[in-house]
N, C-alpha and C positions, 0 to 999 in steps of 0.2 A: 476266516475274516468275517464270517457272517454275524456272530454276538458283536465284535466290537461295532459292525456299524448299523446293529439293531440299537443298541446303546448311546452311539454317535449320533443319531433320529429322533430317542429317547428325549436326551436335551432337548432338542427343539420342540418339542414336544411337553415338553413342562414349563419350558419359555413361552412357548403361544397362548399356552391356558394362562399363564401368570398374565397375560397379556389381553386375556379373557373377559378374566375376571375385573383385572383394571380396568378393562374398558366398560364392564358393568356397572362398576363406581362411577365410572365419571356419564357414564348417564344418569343415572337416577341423582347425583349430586350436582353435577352441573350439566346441567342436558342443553345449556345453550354457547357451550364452550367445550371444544374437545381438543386434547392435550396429546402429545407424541407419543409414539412404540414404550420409550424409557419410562416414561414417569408413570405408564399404561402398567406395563412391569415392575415397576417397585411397588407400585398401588396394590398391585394383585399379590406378589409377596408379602407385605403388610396385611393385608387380609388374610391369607392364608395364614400368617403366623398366629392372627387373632385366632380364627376358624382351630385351627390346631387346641390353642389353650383350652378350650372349651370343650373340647372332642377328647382332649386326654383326663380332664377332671371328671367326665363321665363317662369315662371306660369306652370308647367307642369306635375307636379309630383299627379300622383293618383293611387288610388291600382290597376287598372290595369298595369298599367307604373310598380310600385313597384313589383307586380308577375312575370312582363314580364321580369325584370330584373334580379331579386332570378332565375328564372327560365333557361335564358340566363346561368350565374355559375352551376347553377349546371349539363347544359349542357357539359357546355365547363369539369367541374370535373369528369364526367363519361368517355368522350372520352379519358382525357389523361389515368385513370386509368385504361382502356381497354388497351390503346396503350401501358402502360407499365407492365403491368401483367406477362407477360413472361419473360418480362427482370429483373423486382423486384424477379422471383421467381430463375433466373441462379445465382444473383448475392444477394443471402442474407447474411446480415451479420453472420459474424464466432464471438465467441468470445473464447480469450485464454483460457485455463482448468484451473480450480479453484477450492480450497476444497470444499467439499459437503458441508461444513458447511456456507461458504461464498456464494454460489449459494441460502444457505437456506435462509441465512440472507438477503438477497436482494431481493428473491423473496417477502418473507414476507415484506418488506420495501415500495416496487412497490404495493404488494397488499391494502396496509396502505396507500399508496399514490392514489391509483384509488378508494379506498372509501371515503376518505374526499375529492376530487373533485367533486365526483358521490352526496355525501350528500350536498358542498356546492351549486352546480347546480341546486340540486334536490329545495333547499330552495327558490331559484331567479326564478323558473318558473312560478309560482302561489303568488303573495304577497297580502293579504288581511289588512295588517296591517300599521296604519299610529300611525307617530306620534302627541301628543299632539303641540301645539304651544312652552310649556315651556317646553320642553321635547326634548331631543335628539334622533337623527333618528338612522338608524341601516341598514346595510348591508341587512338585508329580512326587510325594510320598508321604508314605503314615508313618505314625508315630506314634512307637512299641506301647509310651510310659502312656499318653493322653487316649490314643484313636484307640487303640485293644484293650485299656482300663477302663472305655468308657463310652468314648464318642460313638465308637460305632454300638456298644452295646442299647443305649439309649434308643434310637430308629428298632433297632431288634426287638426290643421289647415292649415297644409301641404297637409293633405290627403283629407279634404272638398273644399280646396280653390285653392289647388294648390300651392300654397306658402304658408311661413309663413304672409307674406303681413304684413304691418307698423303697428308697436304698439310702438309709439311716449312717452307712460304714463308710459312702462314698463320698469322700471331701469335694471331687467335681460336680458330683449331681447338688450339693450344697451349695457352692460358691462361681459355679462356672455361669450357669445358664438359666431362665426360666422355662426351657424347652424349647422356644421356636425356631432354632438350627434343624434340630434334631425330628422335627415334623415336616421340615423341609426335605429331609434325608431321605425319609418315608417316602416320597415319590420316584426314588429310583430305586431304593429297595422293594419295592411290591410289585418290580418284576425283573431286577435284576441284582446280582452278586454285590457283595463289599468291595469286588475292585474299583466301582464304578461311582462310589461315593464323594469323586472329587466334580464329578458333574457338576454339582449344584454352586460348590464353593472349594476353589475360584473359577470353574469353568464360565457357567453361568453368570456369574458374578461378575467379571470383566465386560461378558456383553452388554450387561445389563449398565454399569456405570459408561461406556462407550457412547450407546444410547442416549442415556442421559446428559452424560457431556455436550454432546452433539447439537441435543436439544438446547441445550440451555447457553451454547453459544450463537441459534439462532433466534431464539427469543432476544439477546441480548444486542441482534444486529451485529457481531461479530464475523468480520470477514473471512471466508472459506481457506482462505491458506493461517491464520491465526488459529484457526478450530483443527486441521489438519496438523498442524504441529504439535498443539498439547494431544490430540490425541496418539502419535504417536508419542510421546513422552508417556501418556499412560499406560497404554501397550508395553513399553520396552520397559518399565521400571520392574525392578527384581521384590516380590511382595516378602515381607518378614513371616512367610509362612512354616509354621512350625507342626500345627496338625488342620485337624478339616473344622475345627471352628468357624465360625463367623467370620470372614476378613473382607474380602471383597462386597459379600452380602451386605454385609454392614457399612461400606461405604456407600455401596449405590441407596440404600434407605437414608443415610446423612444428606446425601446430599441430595434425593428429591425433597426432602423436607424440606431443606433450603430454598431448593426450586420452587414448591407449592407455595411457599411462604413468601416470596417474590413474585409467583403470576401475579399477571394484572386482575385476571378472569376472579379472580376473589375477590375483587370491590363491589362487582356486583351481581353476585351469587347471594344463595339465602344464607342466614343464619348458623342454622343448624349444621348444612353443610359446610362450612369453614370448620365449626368447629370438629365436626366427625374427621374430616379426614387429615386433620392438625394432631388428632387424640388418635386417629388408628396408624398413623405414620409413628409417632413417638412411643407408642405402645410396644408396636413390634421391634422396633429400634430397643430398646429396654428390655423385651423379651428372647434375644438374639444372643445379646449378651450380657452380662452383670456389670462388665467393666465399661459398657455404654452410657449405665442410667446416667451418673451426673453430667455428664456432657451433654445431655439430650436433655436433659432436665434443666440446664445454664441457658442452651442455644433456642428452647423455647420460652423460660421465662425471660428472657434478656430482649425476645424479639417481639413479646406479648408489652411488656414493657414498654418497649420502644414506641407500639401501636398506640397503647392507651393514653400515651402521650401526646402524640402525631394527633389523635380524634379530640385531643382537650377535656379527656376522661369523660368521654361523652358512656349514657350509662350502658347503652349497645355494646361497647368496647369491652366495659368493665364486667357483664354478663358474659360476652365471649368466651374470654380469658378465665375464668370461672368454669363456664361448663366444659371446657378443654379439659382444662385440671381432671374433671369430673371423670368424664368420658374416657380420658386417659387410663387414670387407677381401673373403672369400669372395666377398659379390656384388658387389663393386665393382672386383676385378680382372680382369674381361673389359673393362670398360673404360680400366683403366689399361693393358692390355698393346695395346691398340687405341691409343692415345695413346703408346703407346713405338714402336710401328710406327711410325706419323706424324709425331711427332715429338721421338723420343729421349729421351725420359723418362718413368717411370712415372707422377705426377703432379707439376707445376710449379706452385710452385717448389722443394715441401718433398723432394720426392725425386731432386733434379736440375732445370736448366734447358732442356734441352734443347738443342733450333735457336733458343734466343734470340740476339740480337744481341748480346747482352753479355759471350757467353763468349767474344767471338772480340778478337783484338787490334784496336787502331782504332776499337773501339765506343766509344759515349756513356757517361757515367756516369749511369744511371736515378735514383740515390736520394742523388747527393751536393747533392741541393737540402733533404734531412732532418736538420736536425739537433736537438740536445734542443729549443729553445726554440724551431724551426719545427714541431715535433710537437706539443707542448705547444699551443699558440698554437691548432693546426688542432681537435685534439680538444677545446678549449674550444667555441671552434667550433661545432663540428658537434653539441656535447651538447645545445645552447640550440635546434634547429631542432626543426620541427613534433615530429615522430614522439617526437624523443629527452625533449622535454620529458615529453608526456603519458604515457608510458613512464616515466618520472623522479618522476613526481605519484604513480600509482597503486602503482609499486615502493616509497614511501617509506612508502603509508597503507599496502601491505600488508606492509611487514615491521615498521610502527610495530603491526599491530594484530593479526598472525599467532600461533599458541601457542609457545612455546616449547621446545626441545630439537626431534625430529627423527620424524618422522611418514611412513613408507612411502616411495615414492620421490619425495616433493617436486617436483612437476613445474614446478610455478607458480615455484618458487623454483629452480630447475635454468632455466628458461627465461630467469629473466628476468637473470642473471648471464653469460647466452648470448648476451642480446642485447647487452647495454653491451659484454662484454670483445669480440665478433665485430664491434659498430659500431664500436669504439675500433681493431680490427685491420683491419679494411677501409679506415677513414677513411686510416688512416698508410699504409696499404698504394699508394692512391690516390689520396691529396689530392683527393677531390670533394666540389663544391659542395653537393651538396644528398643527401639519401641512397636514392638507389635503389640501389645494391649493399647496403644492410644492412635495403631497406622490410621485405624477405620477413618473416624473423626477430623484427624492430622490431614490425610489425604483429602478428603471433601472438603475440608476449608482453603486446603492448596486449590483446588478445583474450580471453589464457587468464587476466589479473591480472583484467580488467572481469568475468567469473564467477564468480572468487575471490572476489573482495570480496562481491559483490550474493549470493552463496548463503547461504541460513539455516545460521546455527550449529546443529552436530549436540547440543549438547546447549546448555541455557540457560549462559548467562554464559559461554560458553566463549571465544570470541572479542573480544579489546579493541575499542571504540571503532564496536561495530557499526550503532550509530545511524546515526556516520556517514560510515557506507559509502556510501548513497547521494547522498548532496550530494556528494561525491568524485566518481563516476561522473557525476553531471549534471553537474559541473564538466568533464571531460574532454572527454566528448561533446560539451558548448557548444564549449570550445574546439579541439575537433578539426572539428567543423562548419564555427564560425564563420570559422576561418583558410582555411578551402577551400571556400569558397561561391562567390566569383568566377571560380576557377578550373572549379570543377565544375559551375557552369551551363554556363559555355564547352563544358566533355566533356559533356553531355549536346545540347547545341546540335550538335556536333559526330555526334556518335554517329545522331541524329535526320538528321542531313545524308549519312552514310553510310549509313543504310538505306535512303534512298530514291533514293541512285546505284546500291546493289545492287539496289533494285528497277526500275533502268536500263537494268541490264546493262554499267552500267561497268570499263573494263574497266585495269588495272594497266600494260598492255602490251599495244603497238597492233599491227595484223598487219606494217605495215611494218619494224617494229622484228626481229619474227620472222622474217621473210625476210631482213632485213641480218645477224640473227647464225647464218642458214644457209648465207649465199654467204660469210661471213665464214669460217665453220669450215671448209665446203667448199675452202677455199685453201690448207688444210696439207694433205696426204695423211695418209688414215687408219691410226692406228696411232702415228703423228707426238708424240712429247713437247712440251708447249707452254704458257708461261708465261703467264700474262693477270693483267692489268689493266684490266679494262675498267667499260661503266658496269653493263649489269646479266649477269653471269658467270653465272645464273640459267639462260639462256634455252641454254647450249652445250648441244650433248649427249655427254655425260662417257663414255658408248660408245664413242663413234668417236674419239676423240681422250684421252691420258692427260693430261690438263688439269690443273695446279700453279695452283693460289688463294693470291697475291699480296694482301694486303689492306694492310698496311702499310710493309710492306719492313722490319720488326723481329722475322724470323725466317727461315731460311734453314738452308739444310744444310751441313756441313764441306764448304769452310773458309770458309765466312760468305761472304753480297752483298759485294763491297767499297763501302768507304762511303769517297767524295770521292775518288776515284781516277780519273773519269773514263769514259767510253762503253768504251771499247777493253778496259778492264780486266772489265767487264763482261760482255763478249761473250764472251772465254774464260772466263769463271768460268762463265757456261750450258753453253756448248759442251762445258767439260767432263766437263758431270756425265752425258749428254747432255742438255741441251734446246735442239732446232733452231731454233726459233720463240718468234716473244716479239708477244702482241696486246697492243695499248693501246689505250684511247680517250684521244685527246688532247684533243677537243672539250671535254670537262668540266673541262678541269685548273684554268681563271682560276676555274669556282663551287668546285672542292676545293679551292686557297689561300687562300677564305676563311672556313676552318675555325675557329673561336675556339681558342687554346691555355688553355681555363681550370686545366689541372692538369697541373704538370710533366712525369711520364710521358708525357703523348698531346702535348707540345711538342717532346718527343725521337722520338718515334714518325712526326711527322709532319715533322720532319729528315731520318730516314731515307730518307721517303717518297718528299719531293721531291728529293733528292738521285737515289732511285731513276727517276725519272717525268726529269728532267732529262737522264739518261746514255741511258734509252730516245728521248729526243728527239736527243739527238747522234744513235743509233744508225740512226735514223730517215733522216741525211743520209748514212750509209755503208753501207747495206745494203740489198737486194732488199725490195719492199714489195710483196708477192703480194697483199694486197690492201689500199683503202684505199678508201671511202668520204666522205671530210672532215669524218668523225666518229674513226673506229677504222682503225688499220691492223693488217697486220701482218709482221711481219718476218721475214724467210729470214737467219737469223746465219751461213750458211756461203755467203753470195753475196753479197759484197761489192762495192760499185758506187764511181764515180769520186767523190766531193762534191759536185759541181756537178750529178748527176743526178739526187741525192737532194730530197727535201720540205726 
């Protein structure tokens, strides 16, 4: 029992620093306004993500760095809550007298809501479970094709190398991310195992938007039982979690921006500080995920907009909005210049494609399956599914009942124009089923509109149709409930089932497996360039060997993998770049073919793939196989053998 609830500590412990460090922002930014736990917390992860980009473009980051810095927050987290003890304790809150029965109902509500957070936390600390390849992943588990091709390897080799350093072969290290997940990750690996990497997201991640909800239905004057209910609707909802990306992280960053951008305490704050921490929220927001920029990039010029308007383009406004911009790109270009080292482009697709397969001759056509009335067709689609709906319900009561003309910076309304036009850009971008590349987003405009609506009008009659606002919101809620009740018993069934493997000592990967991918590495010579493919690419150690992460074979470096050309043609295209060595696991390959192809993209992706995995099997009969296990071999491409002596 004692790892998992060193671990279970852990979190709270990367929560308090995030919480640290927020709070160090909002002193030196606004030091005559200080803002709740949540927005303290996404401030500090925003930072951190910046902090990250910079630390991974000059090789720097290692668990010492990593400790020194957790350690740094939760410094800075004890002195404020020293310095303010006294004053928290003269000025606690009152709340009005209420029937004993309504005090009962709420307590028990609160109590209902601290155990499904406490149980969904409890699930993400310890994950022992992955999923199959033709199988779908799950909130307590990894995911064989994304977490073991990548996600986890990223943190790994932040922490051994110092960076994530070039992987040219990897279509996720191209298109997924500009690393700030993945520096996130780095604080529960620099002292603990891969099971533990749902800590951060969703574990963390849920409290942290909780928090913020919290918060931002008492700034709004929202009464205690309307805040109590969405927050149990946020708890209970089942997340489109498919691996350890960004999902919850990502919301609670959307929606403090939202928040920051509706405090009052920014009217009159300085300059500079509005714009800093507008440009380091959006920053990390973009740098969390790839499928975030445009949405984050609509919800802030849409709200920048709105200001410049509201001020009468006073030139203040118009210099703000400017150096936002500025400051923005500013912390987001350690990361793109880190992604142009690795793979040849600033950011993909909008500034270049890179090592995609598509700029090279011979490739596939990605998006000649698009055309107007298959676009049309999808984004009908995808507007009717859970999220888009109740998003669609509450965007229509709040723009049928909002004031008119143009009020400060309109966050609610910058948001929620973020989420349609960034769902409508993702959905085409991707043709997927269901929406977890647009939940992040989707959800915090669901979030920041259910506030909207439920807050008292500031002055009488100001607001149309305020009656009813609330049958609105219980309408949503019911139906955002009700459509994820079956699902969501399942993830708490689940979740319950994974704490009590963590409290096992279950373990992700077995010692066996560790020893085979030591004699496995031990077979190149150290120093040795070496392509892999294998099942869990996690477990190498990226020291000894400069190891290329292969994930789908739809990316590569000049002059592109050859695609349908054959073993032969293969072998010199490594050899030449140099890479001597090529590991595979073939044992996995019949459960990888039966991958679903539900969305065009990832049917041409996994073309590639097998095509590549195919030519490494020829290669497999014409080459030296320094070692092989009758799982994984791996290949010497400069020692060519007869046919007949090969596997």
């Amino acid at each position: 029992m004692g790892p998992y609830f060193l671990a279970f500590g852990w979190g709270f412990v990367i929560l308090i620093s995030w919480i640290g460090w927020g709070g160090i922002l909002n002193r030196i930014l606004f030091p005559e306004n200080e803002t709740d736990w949540g927005q303290k917390a996404a401030w500090g992860v925003a930072f951190s993500v910046v902090v990250g980009g910079v630390l991974n473009l000059f090789t720097c980051i290692s668990r010492a760095v990593v400790l020194a810095y957790l350690a740094l927050g939760v410094a800075a987290w004890l002195g404020n809550a020293l310095s303010r003890r006294a004053r928290a304790q003269e000025t606690a809150p009152g709340s009005a007298p209420d029937a004993r029965g309504s005090r009962t109902l709420r307590a028990g509500g609160f109590f209902l809501l601290g155990v499904l957070a406490l149980i969904f936390y409890a699930g993400s600390v310890s994950v022992a479970r992955y999923d199959y390849p033709s199988s779908p992943a799950g909130a307590v588990r990894f995911n064989q094709a994304d977490d073991f091709q990548a996600y986890i390897i990223f943190p790994e080799k932040m922490l051994q190398l110092g960076a994530m350093g070039p992987d040219p072969f990897c279509t996720r290290r191209l298109v997924s991310s500009l690393g700030g997940q993945w520096f996130l990750d780095t604080f529960v690996l620099s002292l603990f195992s891969v099971e533990h990497l749902h800590i951060v997201d969703p574990g963390l991640g849920l409290l942290m938007i909780l928090g913020l909800l919290g918060g931002a239905f008492k700034e709004k004057g929202v009464s205690a039982g309307w805040a109590l209910a969405w927050l149990l609707v946020v708890v209970w909802l089942d997340p489109p979690t498919v691996n350890i990306a960004s999902l919850y992280t990502g919301t609670a960053l959307f929606l403090s921006l939202g928040r920051t951008l509706d405090w009052k305490a920014l009217a009159g704050s300085r300059f500079v500080s509005r714009a800093a921490i507008m440009a380091l929220l959006a920053a990390a927001i973009c740098m969390l995920k790839s499928n975030f920029i445009l949405a984050c990039a609509v919800l802030l010029a849409c709200s920048y907009v709105c200001y410049v308007i509201s001020q009468n383009f006073r030139r203040e406004a118009i210099a703000e909005t400017a150096v936002t911009a500025v400051m923005t790109i500013a912390f987001i270009l350690p990361g793109m210049i880190s992604l142009y080292k690795s793979s040849g482009t600033l950011l993909y697709p909008l500034l270049g494609k890179g090592t995609d397969q598509s700029v090279y001759k011979d490739s596939l056509c990605a998006y000649c399956w698009l055309t107007p009335a298959t676009g049309l067709r999808l984004v009908l689609k995808h507007l009717v599914d859970v999220p888009s709906l109740a998003l669609i319900a509450l965007g229509i009561f709040y723009l049928a009942s909002r004031r008119r003309g143009i009020r400060g910076r309109e966050p609610a309304l910058a948001l929620l124009l973020a989420a349609i036009l960034g769902h409508i850009a993702v959905t085409l971008a991707t043709a997927e089923s269901y929406s977890r590349y647009s939940f992040a987003f989707l959800l915090a405009a669901i979030l920041m509109l259910a506030a909207e609506i439920l807050s008292p009008p500031e002055k009488p009659g100001e607001r149309k149709l305020a009656a009813a606002a609330p049958m609105v919101a219980v309408g949503v809620a019911a139906f955002l409930v009700g459509t994820t009740w079956h699902p969501s018993k399942i993830l708490y069934a689940e979740c319950l089932r994974s704490a009590q493997a963590g409290l096992s000592h279950a373990s992700l990967v077995s010692g066996e497996e560790i020893e085979a991918y030591k004699a496995l590495q031990q077979s190149i010579p150290p120093g040795q360039a070496v392509l892999e493919k294998l099942d869990k690419p996690f477990l190498l150690d990226f020291k000894r060997n400069k190891v290329f992460v292969l994930d789908w074979a739809a990316s590569s470096p000049p002059p592109g993998l050859p695609f349908s050309k054959g073993s032969e043609a293969l072998a010199r295209y490594l050899t030449s770049l140099p890479i001597p060595y090529v590991a595979y696991s073939y044992g996995g390959e019949a459960e990888r073919r039966k991958l679903p192809t539900y969305f065009p993209w990832f049917k041409i992706q996994l073309l590639y793939s097998y095509d590549f995995e195919d030519n490494v099997e020829g290669l497999g009969r014409t080459r030296k196989h320094v070692y092989d296990d009758d799982n994984s071999f791996v290949l010497d491409l400069s020692q060519p053998i007869a046919p007949a002596a090969g596997r």
